[in-house]
C-alpha angles and dihedrals in degrees: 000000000000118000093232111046107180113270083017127265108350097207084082089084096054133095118202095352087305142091112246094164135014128242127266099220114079083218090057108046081049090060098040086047090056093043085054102049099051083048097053096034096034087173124062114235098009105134123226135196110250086241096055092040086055099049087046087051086046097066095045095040139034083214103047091164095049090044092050095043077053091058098047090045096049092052103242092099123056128184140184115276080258094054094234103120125039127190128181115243109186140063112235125200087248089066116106109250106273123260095215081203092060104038081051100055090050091054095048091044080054099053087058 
């Protein structure tokens, strides 16, 4: 994780471990939106049923929908054109540093 995320450490805002309002400062409720959604969609590209994304977000935000729609706004988060399956696109400073032998052996368990 790198040691100066934008707007500061995001958890500040959390209660608990969890959002129960968002914060005022543009700047802030980007930075909480990207700390949730590597929370909730800890792997890039992996996609998730909209049910199982929203109780994810449920545990981690009084407003899971809001906080999903946020996601989605913001870019990190795409989803089919129904809206049925989500998967998380970008990389955000709160992911773990990559193990390129890791992430390899996934893609080519996938191409099988």
């Amino acid at each position: 994780m790198t040691a100066s995320a934008p707007g500061g450490d995001p958890r500040r805002f959390l209660t608990g471990g969890r959002l129960e309002r968002s914060p005022r400062r543009w700047r802030d409720k980007v930075a909480v939106t990207r700390y949730l959604a590597t929370m909730a969609m800890p792997h890039l590209l992996e996609p998730v049923d909209e049910r199982a994304l929203t109780d994810r977000l449920g545990d981690l935000a009084s407003d899971p929908v809001g906080l999903r729609r946020a996601m989605v706004d913001l870019g990190l988060v795409a989803r089919t054109r129904d809206g049925a399956e989500y998967w998380r696109t970008e990389r955000t400073e709160h992911d773990p540093e990559p193990d390129a032998v890791q992430d390899a052996e996934r893609a080519l368990g996938e191409q099988r």
